[in-house]
C-alpha positions as CSV (number, residue, x, y, z in Angstrom):
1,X,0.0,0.0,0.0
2,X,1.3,3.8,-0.8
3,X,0.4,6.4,1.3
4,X,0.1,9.6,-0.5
5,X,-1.0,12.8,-1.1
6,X,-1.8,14.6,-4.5
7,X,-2.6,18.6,-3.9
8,X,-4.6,21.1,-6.5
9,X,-5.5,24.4,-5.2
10,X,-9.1,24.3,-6.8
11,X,-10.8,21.3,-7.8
12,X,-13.4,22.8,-10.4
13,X,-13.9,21.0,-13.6
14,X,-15.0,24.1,-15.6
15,X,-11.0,25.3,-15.1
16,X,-9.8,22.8,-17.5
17,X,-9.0,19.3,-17.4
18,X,-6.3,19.1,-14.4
19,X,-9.1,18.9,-12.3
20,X,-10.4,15.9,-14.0
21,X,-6.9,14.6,-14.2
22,X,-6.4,14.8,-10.3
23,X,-10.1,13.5,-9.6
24,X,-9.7,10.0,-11.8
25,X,-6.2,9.5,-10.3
26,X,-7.2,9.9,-6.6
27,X,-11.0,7.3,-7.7
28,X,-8.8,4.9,-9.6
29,X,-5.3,4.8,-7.2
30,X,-7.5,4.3,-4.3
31,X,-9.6,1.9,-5.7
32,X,-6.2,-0.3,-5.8
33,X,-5.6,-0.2,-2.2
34,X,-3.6,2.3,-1.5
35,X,-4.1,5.0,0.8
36,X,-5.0,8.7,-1.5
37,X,-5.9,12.0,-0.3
38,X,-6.8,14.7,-2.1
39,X,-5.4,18.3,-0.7
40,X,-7.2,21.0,-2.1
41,X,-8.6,24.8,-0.7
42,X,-11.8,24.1,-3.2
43,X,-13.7,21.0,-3.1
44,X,-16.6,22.5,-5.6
45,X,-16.3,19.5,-7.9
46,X,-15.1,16.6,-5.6
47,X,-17.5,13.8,-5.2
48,X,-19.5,14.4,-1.7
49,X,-18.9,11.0,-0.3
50,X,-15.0,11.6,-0.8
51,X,-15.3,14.7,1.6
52,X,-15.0,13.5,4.9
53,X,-12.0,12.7,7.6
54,X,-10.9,9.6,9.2
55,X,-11.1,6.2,7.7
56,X,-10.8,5.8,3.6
57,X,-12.9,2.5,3.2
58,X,-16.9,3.2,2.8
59,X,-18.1,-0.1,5.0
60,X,-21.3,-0.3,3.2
61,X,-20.3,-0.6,0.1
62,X,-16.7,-2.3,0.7
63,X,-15.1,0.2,-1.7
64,X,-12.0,2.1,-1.2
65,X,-12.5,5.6,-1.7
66,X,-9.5,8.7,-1.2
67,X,-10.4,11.0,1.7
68,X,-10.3,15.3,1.3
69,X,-8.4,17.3,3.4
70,X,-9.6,20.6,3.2
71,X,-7.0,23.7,3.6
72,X,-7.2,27.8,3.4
73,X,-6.6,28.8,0.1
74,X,-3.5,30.3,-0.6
75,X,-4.3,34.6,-0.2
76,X,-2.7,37.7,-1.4
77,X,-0.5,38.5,-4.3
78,X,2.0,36.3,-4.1
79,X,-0.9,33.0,-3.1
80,X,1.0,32.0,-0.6
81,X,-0.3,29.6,2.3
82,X,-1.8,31.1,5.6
83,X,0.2,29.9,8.4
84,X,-2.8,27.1,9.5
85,X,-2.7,26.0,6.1
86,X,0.9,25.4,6.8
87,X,0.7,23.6,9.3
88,X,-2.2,21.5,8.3
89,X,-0.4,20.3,5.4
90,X,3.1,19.3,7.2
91,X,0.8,16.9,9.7
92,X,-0.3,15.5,6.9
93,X,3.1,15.4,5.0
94,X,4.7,13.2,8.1
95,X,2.5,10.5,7.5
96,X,2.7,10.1,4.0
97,X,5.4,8.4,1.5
98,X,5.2,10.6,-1.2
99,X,3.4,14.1,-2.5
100,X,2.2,14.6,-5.8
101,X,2.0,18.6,-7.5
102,X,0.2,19.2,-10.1
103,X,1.2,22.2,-12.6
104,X,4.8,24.2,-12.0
105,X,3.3,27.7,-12.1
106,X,1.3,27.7,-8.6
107,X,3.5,29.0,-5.9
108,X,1.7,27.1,-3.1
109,X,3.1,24.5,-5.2
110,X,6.1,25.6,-4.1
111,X,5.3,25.9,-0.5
112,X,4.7,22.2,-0.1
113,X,7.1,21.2,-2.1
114,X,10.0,23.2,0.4
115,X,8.1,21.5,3.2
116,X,7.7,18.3,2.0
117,X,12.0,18.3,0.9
118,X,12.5,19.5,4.8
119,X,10.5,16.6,6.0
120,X,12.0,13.9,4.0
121,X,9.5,13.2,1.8
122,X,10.1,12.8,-2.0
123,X,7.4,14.6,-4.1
124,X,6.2,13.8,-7.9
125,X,5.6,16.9,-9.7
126,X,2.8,16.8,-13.3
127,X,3.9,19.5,-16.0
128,X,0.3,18.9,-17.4
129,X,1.5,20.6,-20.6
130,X,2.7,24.0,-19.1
131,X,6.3,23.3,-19.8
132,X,5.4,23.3,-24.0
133,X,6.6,25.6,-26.4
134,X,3.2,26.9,-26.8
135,X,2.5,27.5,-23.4
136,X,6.0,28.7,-22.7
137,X,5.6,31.2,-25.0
138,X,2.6,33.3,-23.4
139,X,4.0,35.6,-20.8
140,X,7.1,34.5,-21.0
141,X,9.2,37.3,-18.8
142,X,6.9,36.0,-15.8
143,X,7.4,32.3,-15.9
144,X,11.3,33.1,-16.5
145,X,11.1,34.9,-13.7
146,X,9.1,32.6,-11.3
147,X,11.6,30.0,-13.1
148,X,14.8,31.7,-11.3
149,X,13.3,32.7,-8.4
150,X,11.3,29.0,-7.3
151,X,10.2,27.0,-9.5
152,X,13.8,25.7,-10.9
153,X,14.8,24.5,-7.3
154,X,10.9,22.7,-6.9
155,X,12.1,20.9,-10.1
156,X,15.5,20.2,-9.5
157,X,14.4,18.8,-5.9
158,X,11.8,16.8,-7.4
159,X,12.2,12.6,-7.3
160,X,10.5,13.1,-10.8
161,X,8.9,15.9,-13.5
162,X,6.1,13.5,-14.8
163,X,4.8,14.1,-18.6
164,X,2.0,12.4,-20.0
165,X,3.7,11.6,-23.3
166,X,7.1,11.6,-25.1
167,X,5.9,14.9,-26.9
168,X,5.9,16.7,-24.0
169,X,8.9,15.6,-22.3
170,X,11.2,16.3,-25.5
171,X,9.9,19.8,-25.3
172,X,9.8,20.4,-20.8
173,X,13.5,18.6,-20.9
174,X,14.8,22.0,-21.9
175,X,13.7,23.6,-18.8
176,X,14.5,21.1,-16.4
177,X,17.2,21.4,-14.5
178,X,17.9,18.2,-14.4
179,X,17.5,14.7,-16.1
180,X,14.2,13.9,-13.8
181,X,11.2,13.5,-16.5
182,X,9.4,10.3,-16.6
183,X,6.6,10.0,-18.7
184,X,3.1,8.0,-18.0
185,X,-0.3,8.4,-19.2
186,X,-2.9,10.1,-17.0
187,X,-5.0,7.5,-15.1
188,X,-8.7,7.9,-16.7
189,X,-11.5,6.3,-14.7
190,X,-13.3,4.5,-17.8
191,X,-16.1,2.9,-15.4
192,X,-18.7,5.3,-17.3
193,X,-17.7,4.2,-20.4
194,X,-17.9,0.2,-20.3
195,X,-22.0,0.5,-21.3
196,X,-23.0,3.8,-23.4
197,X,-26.2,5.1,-23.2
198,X,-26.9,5.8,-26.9
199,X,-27.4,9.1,-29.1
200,X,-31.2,9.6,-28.0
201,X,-30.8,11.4,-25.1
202,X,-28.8,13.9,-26.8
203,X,-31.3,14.2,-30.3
204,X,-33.6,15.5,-27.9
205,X,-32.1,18.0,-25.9
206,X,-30.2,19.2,-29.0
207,X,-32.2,19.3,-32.2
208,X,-29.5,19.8,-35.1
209,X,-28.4,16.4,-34.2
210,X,-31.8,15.0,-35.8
211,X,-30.8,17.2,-38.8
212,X,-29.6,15.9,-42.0
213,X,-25.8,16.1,-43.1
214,X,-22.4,15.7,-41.2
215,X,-22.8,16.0,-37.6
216,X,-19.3,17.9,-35.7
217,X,-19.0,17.8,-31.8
218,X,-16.5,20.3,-29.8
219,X,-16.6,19.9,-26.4
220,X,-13.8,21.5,-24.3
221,X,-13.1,24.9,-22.8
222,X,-14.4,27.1,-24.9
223,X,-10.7,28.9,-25.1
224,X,-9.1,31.1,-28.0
225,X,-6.0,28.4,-27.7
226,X,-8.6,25.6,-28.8
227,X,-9.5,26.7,-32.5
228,X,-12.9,27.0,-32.3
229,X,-12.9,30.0,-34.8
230,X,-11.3,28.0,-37.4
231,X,-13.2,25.9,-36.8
232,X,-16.4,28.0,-37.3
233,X,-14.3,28.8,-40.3
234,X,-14.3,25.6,-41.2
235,X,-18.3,24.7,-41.2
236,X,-18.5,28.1,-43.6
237,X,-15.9,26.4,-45.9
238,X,-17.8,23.5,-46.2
239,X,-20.5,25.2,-46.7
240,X,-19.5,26.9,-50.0
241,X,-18.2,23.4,-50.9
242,X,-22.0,21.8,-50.4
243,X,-21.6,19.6,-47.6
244,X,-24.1,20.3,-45.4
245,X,-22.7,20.5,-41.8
246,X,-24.0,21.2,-38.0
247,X,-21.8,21.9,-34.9
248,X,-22.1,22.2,-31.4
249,X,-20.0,23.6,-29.6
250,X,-20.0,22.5,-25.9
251,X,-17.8,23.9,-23.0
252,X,-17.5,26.3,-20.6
253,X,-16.4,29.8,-21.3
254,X,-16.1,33.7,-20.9
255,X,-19.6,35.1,-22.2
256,X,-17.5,38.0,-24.0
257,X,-15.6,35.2,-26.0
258,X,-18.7,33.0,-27.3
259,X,-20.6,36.1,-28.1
260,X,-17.5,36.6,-30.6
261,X,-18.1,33.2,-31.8
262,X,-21.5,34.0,-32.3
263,X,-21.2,37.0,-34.2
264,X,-18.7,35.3,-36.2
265,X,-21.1,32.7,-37.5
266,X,-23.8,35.1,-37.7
267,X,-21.5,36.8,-40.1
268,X,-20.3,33.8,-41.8
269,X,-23.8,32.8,-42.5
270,X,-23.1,29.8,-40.6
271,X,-25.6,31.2,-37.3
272,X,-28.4,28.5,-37.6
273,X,-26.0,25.9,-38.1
274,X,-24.1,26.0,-34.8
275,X,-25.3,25.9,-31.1
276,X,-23.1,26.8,-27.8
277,X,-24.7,24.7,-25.4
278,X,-22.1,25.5,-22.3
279,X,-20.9,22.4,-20.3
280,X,-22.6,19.4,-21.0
281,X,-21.5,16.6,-18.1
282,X,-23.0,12.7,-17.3
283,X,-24.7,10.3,-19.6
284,X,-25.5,13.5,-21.7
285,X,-22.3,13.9,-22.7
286,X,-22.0,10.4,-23.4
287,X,-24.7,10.4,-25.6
288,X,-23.3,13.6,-27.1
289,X,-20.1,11.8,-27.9
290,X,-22.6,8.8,-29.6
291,X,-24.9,11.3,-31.6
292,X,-22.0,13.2,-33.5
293,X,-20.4,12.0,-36.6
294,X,-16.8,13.3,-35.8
295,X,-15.5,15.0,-33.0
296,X,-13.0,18.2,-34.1
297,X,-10.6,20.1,-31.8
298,X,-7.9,21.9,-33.6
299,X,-6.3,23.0,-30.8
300,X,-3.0,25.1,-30.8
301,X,-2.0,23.2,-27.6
302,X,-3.5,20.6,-25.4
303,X,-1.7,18.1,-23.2
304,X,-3.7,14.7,-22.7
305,X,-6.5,15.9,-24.4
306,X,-9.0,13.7,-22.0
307,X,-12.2,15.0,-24.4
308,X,-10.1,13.2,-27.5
309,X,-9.6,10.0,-25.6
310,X,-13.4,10.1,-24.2
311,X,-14.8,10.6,-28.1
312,X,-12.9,7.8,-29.0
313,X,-14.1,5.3,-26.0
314,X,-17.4,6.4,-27.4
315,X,-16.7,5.2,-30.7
316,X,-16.8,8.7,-32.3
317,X,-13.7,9.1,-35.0
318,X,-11.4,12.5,-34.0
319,X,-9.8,15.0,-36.0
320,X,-7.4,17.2,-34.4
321,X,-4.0,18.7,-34.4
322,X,-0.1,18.5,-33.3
323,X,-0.5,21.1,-30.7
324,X,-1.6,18.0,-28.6
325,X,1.1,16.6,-26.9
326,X,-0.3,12.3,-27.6
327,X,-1.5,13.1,-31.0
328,X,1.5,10.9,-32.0
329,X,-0.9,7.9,-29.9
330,X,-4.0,9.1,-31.3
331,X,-2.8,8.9,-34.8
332,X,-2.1,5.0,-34.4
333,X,-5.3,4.3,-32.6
334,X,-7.1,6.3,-36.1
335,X,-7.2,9.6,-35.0
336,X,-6.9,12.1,-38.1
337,X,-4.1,14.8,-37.8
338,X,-4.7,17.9,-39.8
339,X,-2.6,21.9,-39.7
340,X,-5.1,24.3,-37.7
341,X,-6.3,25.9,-40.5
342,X,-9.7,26.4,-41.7
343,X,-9.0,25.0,-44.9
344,X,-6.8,22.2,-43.6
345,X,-9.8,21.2,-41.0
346,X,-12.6,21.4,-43.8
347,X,-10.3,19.5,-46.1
348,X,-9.6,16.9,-43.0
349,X,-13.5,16.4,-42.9
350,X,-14.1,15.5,-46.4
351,X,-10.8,13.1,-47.0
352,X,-12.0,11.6,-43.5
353,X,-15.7,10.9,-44.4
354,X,-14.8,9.7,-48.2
355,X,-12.2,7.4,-46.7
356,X,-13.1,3.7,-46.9
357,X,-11.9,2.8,-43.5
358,X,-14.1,5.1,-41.8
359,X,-17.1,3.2,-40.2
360,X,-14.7,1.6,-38.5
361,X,-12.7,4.2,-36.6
362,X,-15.0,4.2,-34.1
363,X,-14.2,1.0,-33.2
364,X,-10.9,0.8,-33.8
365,X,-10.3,4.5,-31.4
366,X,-12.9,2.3,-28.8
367,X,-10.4,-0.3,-28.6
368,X,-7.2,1.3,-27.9
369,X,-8.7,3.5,-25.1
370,X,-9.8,0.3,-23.4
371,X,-6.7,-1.3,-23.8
372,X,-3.9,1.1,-23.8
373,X,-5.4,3.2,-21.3
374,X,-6.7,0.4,-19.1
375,X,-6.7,2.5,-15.8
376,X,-6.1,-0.2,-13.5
377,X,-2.9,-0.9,-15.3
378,X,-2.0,2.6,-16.1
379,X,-2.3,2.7,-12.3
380,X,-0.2,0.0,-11.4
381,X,2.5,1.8,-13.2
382,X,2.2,4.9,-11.2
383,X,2.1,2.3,-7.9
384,X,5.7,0.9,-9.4
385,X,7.2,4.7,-9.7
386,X,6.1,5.9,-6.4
387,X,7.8,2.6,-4.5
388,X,10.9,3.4,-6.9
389,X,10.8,6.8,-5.8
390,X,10.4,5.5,-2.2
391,X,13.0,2.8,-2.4
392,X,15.4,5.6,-3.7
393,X,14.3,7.9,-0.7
394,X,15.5,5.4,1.9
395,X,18.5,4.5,0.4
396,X,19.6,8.2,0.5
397,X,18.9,8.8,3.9
């Protein structure tokens, strides 16, 4: 059994997909055995029979589940760690084997991670994409900055810098300060995928999806960085080409932004064709997945890109873009990799629907998820780096 801790500051699922990332790791780690809490100063989105203290196990129902400790949330200007907070988290730090960060650019990050290295214990920190070019190239003076000051000794200190895929590691190795990377998979909790619920109960909450021609599904942040204007773009194109097309765009996102992407369609003569339905979540997302055609996120960057690998386990073909950092994986389990351009994504429709192969990407994309990406075995691998890490520990001491 490993005793651990894994800490995000807010644990909302409408920031992005760390969130979900950190949730599916804690369900599925625990579910193994081994001994998870979750350290957070938000618990909006954790599951409510999660948030309680004491024992882990749930007696009537034999299950295994991670417990929540909840702390202040880092305050001011620089979000640093109330003293309580502080003190909260090195109890718990003494009685754990290892500590798991999640993104370099928090500074409570930082706070544990100088705590945890004064206590002993070896800590695990997740780039989650935010060590790519793309991302390293927005604001950059500030992250050199925070770089110098912290976060190059957090990541020299750290037993390992873990990236979810060789594409990301190739491009964080050049800010590490040393040879730490390790890369793994995120740990996805498939249990909602093993029996899908079907397309109906998405045909009638959305109505273009009982319209005729191609059906697209975006569902993600609703972010400038994911594309969805070319992608709007994109349905115009087609358009002018005579392939009738419908999109919806689900996700989460600034009101000022959509309204853009409203107007843009409006203006593109695209406005009946497309529908921003916000965050869609549950078995109506599933049957979202089931009642679209393709799936399209021409992202500029993405890390994992969870939404990709849940389209797929619901058998729904993907087109998307190198900016991801698996898209080399998603292109051997029949993903479609196109240049985020409008042109280049209307052209990556057509070739992808005239291909022969294509009724049965679904199945093919279906099959790799449940087999590469088996969470219990992704799991286990984690299980073997943290005793690694641990083994190292002691014989260091």
């Amino acid at each position: 059994m490993v005793r651990c801790i894994h800490y995000l500051s807010r644990i909302r699922l409408e920031d992005g997909g760390v969130a979900r990332a950190v949730l599916d790791f804690c369900r599925v780690f625990a579910g193994l055995g081994n001994q998870v809490t979750l350290l957070t100063g938000d618990a909006t989105d954790v599951p409510p029979e999660w948030q309680r203290t004491g024992e882990t196990s749930t007696p009537n129902q034999g299950l295994n589940l991670p417990r929540v400790a909840l702390v202040d949330e880092p305050r001011g200007l620089l979000e640093l760690f109330p003293i309580p907070a502080k003190l909260r988290a090195t109890e718990l730090l003494r009685d754990c084997d290892l500590l798991h960060l999640h993104a370099p650019w928090t500074p409570s990050n930082v706070q544990l991670a100088s705590i945890a290295h004064r206590l002993g214990v070896p800590y695990v920190l997740s780039a989650h994409g935010m060590l790519d070019d793309w991302s390293m190239a927005r604001m950059h003076l500030k992250k050199r900055l925070f770089l110098t000051l912290a976060a190059n000794r957090m990541m020299r200190r750290a037993a390992r810098v873990h990236c979810t895929a060789q594409a990301e590691l190739d491009q964080a190795a050049k800010w590490l300060p040393r040879n730490n990377g390790v890369v793994l998979p995120l740990v996805m909790d498939l249990s909602s995928f093993e029996t899908l619920p079907g397309p109906d109960a998405a045909r009638q909450r959305f109505p273009l999806l009982r319209s005729d021609g191609v059906k697209l599904l975006f569902l993600s942040r609703v972010h400038p960085k994911k594309g969805v204007d070319l992608l709007i773009r994109a349905v115009a194109e087609l358009q002018r080409q005579g392939r009738k097309t419908t999109l919806l765009v689900a996700g989460p996102g600034e009101t000022r932004y959509v309204n853009q992407l409203r107007k843009l369609s409006a203006e593109l003569g695209v406005g009946a064709q497309i529908e921003f339905p916000g965050m869609v979540r549950g078995v109506e997302k599933l049957s979202l997945y089931q009642a679209a055609d393709l799936f399209v996120l021409p992202t500029s960057q993405e890390n994992f890109g969870l939404v990709l690998v849940e389209a797929m386990a619901c058998r729904l073909p993907v087109i998307t873009t190198r900016g991801v950092d698996i898209w080399k994986e998603l292109s051997e389990a029949g993903a479609s990799i196109i240049e985020p351009t409008p042109a280049a994504i209307a052209a990556g429709i057509q070739t992808l629907l005239a291909d022969p192969t294509f009724p049965q990407r679904g199945n093919r994309g279906r099959a790799w998820v449940l087999d590469k990406l088996d969470p219990q075995c992704v799991a286990r691998r984690y299980e073997s780096l943290y005793q690694q890490i641990s083994d190292e520990t002691r014989e260091t001491r």
